[in-house]
N, C-alpha and C positions, 0 to 999 in steps of 0.2 A: 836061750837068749844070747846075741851075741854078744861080746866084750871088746872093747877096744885101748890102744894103749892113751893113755893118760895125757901124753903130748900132742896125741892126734885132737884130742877132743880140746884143751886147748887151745889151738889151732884156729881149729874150726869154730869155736864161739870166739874166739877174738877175730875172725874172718866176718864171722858175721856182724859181730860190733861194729866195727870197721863201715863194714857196708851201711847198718843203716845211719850211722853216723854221716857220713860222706852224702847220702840222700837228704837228709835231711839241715845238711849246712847249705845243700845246693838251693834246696826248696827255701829253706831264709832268707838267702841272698835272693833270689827273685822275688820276695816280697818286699826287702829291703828297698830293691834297686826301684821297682814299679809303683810300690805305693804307699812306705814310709818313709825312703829315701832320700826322696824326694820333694818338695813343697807343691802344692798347685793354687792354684787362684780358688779366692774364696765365696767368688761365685761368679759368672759370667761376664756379669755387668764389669767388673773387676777387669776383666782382661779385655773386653772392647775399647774400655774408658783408656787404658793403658796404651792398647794399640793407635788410639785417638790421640791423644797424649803424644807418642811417639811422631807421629805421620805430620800432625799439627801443630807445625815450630815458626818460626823469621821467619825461614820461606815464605810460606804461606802470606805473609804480609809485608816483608819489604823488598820479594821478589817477582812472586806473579804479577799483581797488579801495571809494573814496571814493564812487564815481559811484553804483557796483554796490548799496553798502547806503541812498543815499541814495534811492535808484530803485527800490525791491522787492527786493533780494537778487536772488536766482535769477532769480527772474521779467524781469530787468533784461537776461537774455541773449538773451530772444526779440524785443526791438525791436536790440538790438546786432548779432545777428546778419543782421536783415533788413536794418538799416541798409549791415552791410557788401556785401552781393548785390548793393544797388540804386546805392550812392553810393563807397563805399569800393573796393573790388575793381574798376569797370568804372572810375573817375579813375587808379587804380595803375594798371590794364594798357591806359590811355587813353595815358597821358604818359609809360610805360616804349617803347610802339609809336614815338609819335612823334620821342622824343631817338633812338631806334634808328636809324629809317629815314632821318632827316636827318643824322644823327650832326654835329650843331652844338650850341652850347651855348643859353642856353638866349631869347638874343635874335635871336643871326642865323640861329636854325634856322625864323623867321615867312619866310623866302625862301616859304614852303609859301602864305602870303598876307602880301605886305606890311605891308596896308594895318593891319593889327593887330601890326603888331612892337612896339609901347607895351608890348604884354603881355609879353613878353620883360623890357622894360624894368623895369614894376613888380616881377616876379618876383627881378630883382638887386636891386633896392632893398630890397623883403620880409627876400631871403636877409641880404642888408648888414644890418640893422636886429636881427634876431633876433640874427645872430653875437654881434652886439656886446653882447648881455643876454646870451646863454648863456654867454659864455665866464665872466662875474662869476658866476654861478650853480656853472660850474667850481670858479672862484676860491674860491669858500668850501668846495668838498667837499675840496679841495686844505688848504683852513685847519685845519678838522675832522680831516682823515686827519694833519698835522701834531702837530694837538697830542690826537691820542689815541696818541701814541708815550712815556708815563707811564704810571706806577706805577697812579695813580689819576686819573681822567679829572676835567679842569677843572669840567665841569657836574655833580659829583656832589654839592655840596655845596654850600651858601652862606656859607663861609665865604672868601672871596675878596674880592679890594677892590671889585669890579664889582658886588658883589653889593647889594642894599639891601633894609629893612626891611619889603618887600613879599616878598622870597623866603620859603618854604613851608619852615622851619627845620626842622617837625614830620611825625613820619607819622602824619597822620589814620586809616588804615583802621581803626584798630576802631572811633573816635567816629563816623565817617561809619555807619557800618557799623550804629550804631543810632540812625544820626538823629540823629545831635549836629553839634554844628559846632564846629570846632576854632579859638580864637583866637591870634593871633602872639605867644601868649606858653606857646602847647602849652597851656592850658586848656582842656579839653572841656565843653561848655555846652549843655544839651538845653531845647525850649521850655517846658518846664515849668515851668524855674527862673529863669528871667529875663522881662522885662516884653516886651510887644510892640513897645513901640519897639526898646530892647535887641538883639532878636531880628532884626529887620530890619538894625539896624546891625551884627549881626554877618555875617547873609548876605550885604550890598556889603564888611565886609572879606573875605569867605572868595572871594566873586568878583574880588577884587583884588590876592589872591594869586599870586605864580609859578612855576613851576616853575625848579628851578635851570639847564636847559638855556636855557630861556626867556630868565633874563636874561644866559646868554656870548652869547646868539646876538645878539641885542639890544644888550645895553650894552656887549661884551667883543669885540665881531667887530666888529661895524658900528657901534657906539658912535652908535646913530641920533639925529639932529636931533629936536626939536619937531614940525620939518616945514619946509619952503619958506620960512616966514618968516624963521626963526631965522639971524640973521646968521653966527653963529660953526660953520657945517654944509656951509662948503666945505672944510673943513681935509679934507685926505687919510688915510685910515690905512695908514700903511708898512707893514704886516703883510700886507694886503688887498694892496695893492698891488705886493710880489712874488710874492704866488701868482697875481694875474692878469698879470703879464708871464712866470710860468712856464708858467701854461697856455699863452699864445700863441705859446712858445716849443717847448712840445709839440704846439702845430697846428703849427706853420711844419715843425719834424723830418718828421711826417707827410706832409706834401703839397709839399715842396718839389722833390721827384721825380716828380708828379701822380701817375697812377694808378699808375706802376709801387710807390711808395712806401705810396702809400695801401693800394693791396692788400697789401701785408704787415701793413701794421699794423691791418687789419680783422681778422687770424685773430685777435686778442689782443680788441680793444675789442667784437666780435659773440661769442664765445666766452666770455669769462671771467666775465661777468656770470651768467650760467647757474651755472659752478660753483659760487660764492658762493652764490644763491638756491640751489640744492639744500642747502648747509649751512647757511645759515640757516631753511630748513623742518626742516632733522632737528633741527636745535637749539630750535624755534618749538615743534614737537609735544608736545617733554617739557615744559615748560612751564604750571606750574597758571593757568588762566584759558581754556587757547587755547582749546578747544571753545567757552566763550563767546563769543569774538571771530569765531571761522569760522561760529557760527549767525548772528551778528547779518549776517556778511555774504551768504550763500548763503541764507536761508529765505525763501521764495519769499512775496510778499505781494502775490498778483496783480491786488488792487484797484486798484495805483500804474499798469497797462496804462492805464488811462482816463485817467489825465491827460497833456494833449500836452508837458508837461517834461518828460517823461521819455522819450518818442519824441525832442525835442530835444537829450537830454541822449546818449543814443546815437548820434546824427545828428554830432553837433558832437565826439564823444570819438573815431569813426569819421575822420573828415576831418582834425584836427589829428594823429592818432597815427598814421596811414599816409605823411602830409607832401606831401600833393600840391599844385600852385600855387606854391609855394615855387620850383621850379627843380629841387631837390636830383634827384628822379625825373629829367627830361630829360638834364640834366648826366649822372648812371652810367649812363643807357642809349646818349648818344651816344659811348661809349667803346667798346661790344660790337661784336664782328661781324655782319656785317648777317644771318645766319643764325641768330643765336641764339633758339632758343626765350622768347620773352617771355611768350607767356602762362602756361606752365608757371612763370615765374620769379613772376611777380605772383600765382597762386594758392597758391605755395609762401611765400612774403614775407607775403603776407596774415593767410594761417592761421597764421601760427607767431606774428604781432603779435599775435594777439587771443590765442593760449592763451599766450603770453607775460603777458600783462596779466590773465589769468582766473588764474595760475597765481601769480602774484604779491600775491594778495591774501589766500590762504592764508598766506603769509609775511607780511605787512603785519600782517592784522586778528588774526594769532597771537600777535604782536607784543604790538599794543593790544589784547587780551585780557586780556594777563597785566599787562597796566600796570593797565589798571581793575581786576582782580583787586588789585594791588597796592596800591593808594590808595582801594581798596573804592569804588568811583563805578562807571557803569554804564557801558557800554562805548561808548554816544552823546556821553558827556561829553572821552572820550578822543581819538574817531573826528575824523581832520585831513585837511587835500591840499593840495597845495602846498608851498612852503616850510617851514610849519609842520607837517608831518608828515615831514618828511626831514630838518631841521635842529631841530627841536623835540621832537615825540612821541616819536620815534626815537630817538634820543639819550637821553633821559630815561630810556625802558626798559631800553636794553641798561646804560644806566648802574646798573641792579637786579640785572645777572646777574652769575654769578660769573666772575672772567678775565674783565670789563669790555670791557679796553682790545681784546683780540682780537676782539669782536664788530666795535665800535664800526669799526677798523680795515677789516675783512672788508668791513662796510657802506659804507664811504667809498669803497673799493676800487671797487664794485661802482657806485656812484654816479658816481665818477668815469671810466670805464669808459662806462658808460650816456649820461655827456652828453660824452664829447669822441669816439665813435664818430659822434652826429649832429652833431657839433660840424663832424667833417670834411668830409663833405656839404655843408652848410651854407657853409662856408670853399669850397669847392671848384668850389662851383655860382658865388660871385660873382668867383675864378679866371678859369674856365672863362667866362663872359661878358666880363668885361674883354679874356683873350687871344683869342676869336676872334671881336670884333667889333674891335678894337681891330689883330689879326693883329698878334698879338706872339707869334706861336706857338715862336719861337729864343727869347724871355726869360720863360721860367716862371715861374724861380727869382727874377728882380725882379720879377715880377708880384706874385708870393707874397708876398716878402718886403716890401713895400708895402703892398700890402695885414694883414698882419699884423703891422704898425707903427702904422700909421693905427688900425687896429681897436683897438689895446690904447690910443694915444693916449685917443683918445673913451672907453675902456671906461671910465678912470681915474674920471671923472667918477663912473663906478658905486662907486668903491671911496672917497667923500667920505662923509661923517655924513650926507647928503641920498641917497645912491646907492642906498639903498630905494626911494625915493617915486622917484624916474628908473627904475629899473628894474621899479618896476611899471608905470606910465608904457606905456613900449614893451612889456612883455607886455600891455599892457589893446588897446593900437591897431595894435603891430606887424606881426602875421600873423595876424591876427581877420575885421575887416570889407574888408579889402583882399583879403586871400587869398580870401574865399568871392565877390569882386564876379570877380576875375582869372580863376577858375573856372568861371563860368557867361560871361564873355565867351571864354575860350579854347574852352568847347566850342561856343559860338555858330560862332565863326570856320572852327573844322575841321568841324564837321559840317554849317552848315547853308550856308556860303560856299564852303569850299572841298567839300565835298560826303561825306558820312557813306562812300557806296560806294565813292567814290575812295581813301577813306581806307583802307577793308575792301582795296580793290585793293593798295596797300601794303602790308597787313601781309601778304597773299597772297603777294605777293613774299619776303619774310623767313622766312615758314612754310613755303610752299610749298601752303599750302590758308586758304580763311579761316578764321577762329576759330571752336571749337564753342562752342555753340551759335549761329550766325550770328543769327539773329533777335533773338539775346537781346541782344546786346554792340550788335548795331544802334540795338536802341530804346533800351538803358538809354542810350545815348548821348547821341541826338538829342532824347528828349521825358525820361525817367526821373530821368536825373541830373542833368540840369539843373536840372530841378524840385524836386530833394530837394537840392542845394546851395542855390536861392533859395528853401527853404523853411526851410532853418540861416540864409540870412542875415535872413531877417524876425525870425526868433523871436531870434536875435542882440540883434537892435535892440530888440527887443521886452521883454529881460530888461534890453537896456543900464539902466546908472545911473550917475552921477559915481565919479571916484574914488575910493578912501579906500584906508586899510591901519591895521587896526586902530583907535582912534577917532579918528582923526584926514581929515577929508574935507577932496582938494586944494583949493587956490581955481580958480576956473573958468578966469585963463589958462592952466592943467594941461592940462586938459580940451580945448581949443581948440588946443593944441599937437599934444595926442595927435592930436583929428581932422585937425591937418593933414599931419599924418605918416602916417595912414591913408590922407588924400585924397588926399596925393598920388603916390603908389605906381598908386591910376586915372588923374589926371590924365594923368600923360604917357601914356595908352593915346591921348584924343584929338587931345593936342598933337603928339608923334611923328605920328601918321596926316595932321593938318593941315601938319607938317613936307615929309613925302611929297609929300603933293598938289602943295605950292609951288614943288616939284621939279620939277613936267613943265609939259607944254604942252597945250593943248587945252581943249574944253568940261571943265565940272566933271562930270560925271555918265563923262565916256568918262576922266578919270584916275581915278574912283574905280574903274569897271569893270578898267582898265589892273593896278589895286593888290590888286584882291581875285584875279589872277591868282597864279598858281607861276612863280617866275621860273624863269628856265632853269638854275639848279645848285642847283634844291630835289630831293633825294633821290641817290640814287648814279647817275651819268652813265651808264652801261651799261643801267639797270634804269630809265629814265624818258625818253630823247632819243627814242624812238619810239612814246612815249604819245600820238596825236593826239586823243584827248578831252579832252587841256586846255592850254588855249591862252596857253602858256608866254609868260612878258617876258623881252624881251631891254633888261637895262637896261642896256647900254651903250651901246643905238638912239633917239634922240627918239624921245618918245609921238609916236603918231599914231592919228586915228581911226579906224575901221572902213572909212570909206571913204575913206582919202586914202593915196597910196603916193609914197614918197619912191625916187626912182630917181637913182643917181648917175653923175654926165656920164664920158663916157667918151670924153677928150682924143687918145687913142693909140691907130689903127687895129691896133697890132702887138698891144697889152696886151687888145684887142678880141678878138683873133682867140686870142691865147693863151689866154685863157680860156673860148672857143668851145671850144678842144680837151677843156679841163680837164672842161667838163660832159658830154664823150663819155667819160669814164675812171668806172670807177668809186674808189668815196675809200673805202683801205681804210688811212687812219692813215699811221703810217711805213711800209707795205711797198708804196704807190702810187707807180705809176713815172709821172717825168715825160716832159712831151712831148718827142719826138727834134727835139734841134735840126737846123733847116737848115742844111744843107751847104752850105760855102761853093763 
C-alpha cells in the first residue's frame, strides 16, 4: 500500500473542501438570486391589475378625450389606433419581455449590455422626477375630495373671501343666448345698444370673467404667486401641505411590503375607478346638453387625417398613456415568473388603455355638454385637459347638479384612485432600482421609507404660492424629451447590439415558442418603432415653446433648468458608459467590444450558461483581448494534480463526488 507524506494529503482534502465548498455557495446564490431573492406577484391577476393600475392614470381622462375633439372626433381613432400596433403595443410587450427575462430592476437589469446601463439610470431619475409632481397632483384631489365633504360645495358660489370682482356673480345663459353680453353688474347689453368702443370693452371684461371653481382652485388652494419674481410665493400653504404628506403616507402603506403589499392594493386603485365612470355615465346621459357634448366629440371630421398633428398627437398620447421608458413596465415584469405569458398580458393591458380612455370621454364631454348647455356658450368654449379640466371645468359642472357634493365626491374618488395606482409604479420602479443596484434587498422597508420622505421633502416646494409654475416646470421637461431620447436608445441597445433574435430567443424561452406574429414584433422592433418614437421626438421639438401657464411666460432661467433636467436624465447614459470603459483594461475599441457583451448573470442561470452564441463577461476576470490569455501559475504539484482529477469528473452542482483520498 502506498504512503504518502502527511502535507500532501492535507492539501488535498483542503483542495477538496475548498471545491465543494465554492460549488455549492455558487449553487445558493442561484437560488437566492432566482427564486428567494426575489419577490414575485402573488398571483396573476396581481400583476395585470398592477399593469392596469399603471397604464390607467389623468391621461386617460383629462387628456384623451380633449385630444379626440381636437383632432377630428371619431376620425382621431384611425391614426390612434395605428399609432398603438406600430409604437405602443410592440414598447409595452418590448419592456414587459425584458424586466421578465432578467428579472432586475430597472438599472442592473443592462447586465443584458453593459455598456448602455446609463439608460437604467435615466429611467430612475425620469421615474424620481414625475413621482415627485404626481404625488402634488394627488395632493390637490386629496384637497377637493376634502372639502366637497359640505352641505354646499366651496366653488359654487362667489361669495367667499377668495373670491374677487372678476368672479361670474351672474347666470348668463339667456343674454349669451341672444348674443348679448352680460356685464359684472348682471346687466345684459346687446351691440345695438351700446357704442363700438363700449362693446369691445365689454367683450375683454366678459373674457375676464371667472368661473367660481376657477378662483378656489387658483386663489383658495394654491393661492398662486404673480410668478417667480414675486418675492412673497415661497410661503408654504398648510392645507396643501398635509394632503401631500398624506398621500405620501398612502404610497409608503402601499409599497412598504413591495409586491406582496402592492398587489393587494391594486385590486382597489385598478378596479374602482371603473365603478365611479359607469355611474358617472348613467348620471352624464340624463343630463340636458350631453348629446351635444358626445357630438362635438365623436363626429368624425376627416379632413384633420391630413394634417401631421394630429398623427403626432396620437403618436405622443399612445407613448405617455401606456408608460414605457419610465422603468414602471421593467420593474412589474421583473417580479413574474419567468413562465408567465407576457404577450397575452401586453395585448390584454393595451386594449383595455385605449377603450379605457375612448370610454371616458363619453363621461367627460357629457359632462361639458351640459356645462355649455348650461351658461348657453358652445361647447368649444367649455372643452379643457389638464388641470383645468379636472380641477376647474369639472367641478364647475357637477357643482350645477343636484346632491352636488356626492358627485363632486365620487369624482375625486375616482381621480384619486387613477393617480396613486400609477403613483405606485412610479414609487416602486425607483424602490426597485435603488434595492437591487444598491443590494439592499433585507432593507425594503428603509429603502421605502427614504425614499418617501425625501420625495415629500422636495414635493413641499410644490405646495408653496410658486408650486404651479414648479410643477409645470417638471411636467413640461420631466418625462417628455428624455423619455422618448431613452426609448430609441434602449431599443438601439437590445436589438441592434445585443441582437433583435437573441432577444426573440429569450422570450422563446419564457413562452415556450416565439411571439406570433414573429415577423411582425421583429421589424416593429428593429426599424418601425424606433422610427415612430424618433418621429414623436422631432415633432416634440418641433411644437416645443417656452413656458407659460396661463398669461404669465417663465423667464428663460425656467426654461434652462427644465432643459437641464431633461438633459440630464441622457447624460448619464454616456457618462456611466465612459465610467465602465475606465473600469478595464485594454485597447479602447476591445473594452467597448468587452461592454456591449451579456455578462454572465444576465438572464436565469439554468436557461443561459449554455448559450454559446454569446460571448458572455466574466466581470470579476480582468479584460483581456481576443488574443491574449491570462494563465495562472500553478505553485503546487499536489493542487496540480488535484485538479487534473477534478476535469476527469463530471460537475454535477452539490451531488459531484470528490476525489478519493490517498490512503495513507
Amino acid at each position: 500500500m502506498a504512503t504518502s507524506d502527511p502535507q500532501t494529503v492535507a492539501l488535498e482534502t483542503d483542495a477538496n473542501e475548498i471545491r465543494i465548498t465554492v460549488n455549492r455557495a455558487e449553487d445558493d446564490k442561484s437560488i437566492s438570486i432566482n427564486d428567494e431573492g426575489r419577490d414575485v406577484w402573488g398571483s396573476k391577476i396581481e400583476f395585470l391589475l398592477s399593469c392596469l393600475s399603471f397604464a390607467v392614470g389623468l391621461g386617460n381622462i383629462w387628456r384623451f378625450p380633449y385630444l379626440c375633439y381636437r383632432n377630428g372626433g371619431g376620425a382621431f381613432l384611425i391614426p390612434y389606433v395605428i399609432m398603438l400596433c406600430i409604437t405602443g403595443l410592440p414598447l409595452f410587450f418590448f419592456e414587459l419581455s425584458l424586466g421578465q427575462f432578467g428579472r432586475e430592476g430597472p438599472i442592473t437589469i443592462w447586465k443584458v449590455v453593459p455598456l448602455f446601463q446609463g439608460v437604467g439610470v435615466g429611467m430612475f431619475m425620469i421615474a424620481f422626477f414625475i413621482a415627485l409632481y404626481y404625488n402634488v397632483i394627488i395632493a390637490w384631489a386629496l384637497f377637493y375630495l376634502f372639502s366637497s365633504f359640505t352641505a354646499e360645495l366651496p366653488w359654487q358660489s362667489c361669495d367667499h373671501w377668495w373670491n374677487t370682482a372678476a368672479c361670474r356673480r351672474f347666470d348668463a345663459k339667456n343674454c349669451t343666448a341672444h348674443e348679448g353680453i352680460m356685464a359684472t353688474n348682471g346687466t345684459c347689453y346687446f351691440e345695438s345698444q351700446v357704442t363700438h368702443k363700449d362693446w369691445e370693452s365689454l367683450n375683454v371684461t366678459a373674457q375676464s370673467l371667472k368661473l367660481p371653481a376657477d378662483e378656489f382652485f387658483h386663489n383658495f388652494m394654491l393661492d398662486i404667486s404673480e410668478g417667480f419674481h414675486d418675492d412673497e410665493g415661497h410661503s408654504l400653504q398648510w392645507r396643501l401641505c398635509l394632503c401631500l404628506i398624506l398621500s405620501w403616507v398612502i404610497v409608503f402603506l402601499g409599497l412598504f411590503r413591495g409586491v406582496s403589499s402592492m398587489g393587494k392594493a391594486v385590486y382597489f386603485t385598478a378596479l374602482f375607478p371603473y365603478t365611479v365612470l359607469i355611474i358617472l355615465f348613467a348620471r352624464a346621459v340624463t343630463l340636458p346638453g350631453y348629446l351635444q357634448g358626445i357630438s362635438f366629440y365623436i363626429t368624425p371630421r376627416w379632413h384633420h387625417l391630413l394634417h401631421a398633428r394630429v398623427w403626432a398627437d396620437a403618436a405622443m398620447q399612445i407613448f405617455f398613456s401606456l408608460g414605457p421608458c419610465w422603468g414602471g413596465l421593467i420593474t412589474l415584469a421583473s417580479y413574474n415568473k419567468f413562465t408567465n405569458n407576457c404577450l397575452r398580458d401586453a395585448i390584454i393591458i393595451s386594449v383595455a388603455n385605449c377603450m379605457t380612455s375612448f370610454f371616458s370621454g363619453f363621461v367627460i364631454f357629457g359632462i361639458v355638454g351640459f356645462m355649455a348647455h348650461e351658461l348657453g356658450v358652445p361647447v368649444d368654449q367649455v372643452a379643457a385637459q389638464g388641470a383645468g379640466l379636472a380641477f376647474v371645468a369639472y367641478p364647475e359642472a357637477v357643482a350645477r347638479l343636484p346632491i352636488s357634493p356626492l358627485w363632486s365626491i365620487l369624482f375625486f374618488i375616482m381621480l384619486l384612485t387613477l393617480g396613486i395606482g400609477s403613483q405606485f409604479t412610479i414609487v416602486q420602479t425607483v424602490i426597485t432600482c435603488l434595492v437591487d443596484f444598491l443590494e439592499l434587498h433585507k432593507h425594503h422597508k428603509k429603502v421605502c421609507l427614504t425614499v418617501c420622505v425625501v420625495g415629500c421633502l422636495i414635493g413641499l416646494t410644490m405646495c408653496t404660492r410658486h408650486g404651479m409654475y414648479i410643477l409645470q416646470l417638471l411636467d413640461n421637461y420631466s418625462g417628455t424629451y428624455s423619455a422618448l431620447m431613452i426609448g430609441c436608445i434602449e431599443l438601439f441597445a437590445i436589438c441592434w447590439v445585443y441582437g433583435v433574435d437573441n432577444f426573440m430567443n429569450d422570450i422563446k424561452l419564457m413562452l415556450g415558442t416565439k411571439p406570433f406574429p414573429h415577423y411582425y414584433w421583429k421589424y416593429c422592433w428593429k426599424y418601425i418603432t424606433p422610427l415612430s418614437v424618433f418621429f414623436i421626438l422631432v415633432f416634440t421639438f418641433i411644437d416645443y415653446s417656452p413656458s407659460f401657464y396661463g398669461t404669465y411666460h417663465f423667464p428663460v432661467w425656467a426654461d434652462v433648468l427644465g432643459w437641464v433636467i431633461s438633459l440630464s436624465c441622457i447624460a448619464v447614459v454616456p457618462i456611466r458608459a465612459a465610467w465602465l470603459m475606465a473600469g478595464k483594461s485594454g485597447p479602447l475599441w476591445a473594452r467597448v467590444q468587452q461592454l456591449c457583451r451579456p455578462e454572465a448573470e444576465w438572464g436565469p442561470e439554468n436557461k443561459r450558461r449554455d448559450d454559446a452564441s454569446l460571448n458572455y463577461i466574466d466581470s470579476k476576470t480582468p479584460l483581456a483581448c481576443d488574443d491574449e490569455e491570462y494563465e495562472m501559475d500553478r505553485e503546487s504539484p499536489y493542487l496540480t494534480r488535484v485538479s487534473e482529477e477534478w476535469e476527469d469528473e463530471e460537475d454535477d452542482g452539490l451531488h459531484m463526488k470528490a476525489p478519493t483520498r490517498a490512503k495513507v
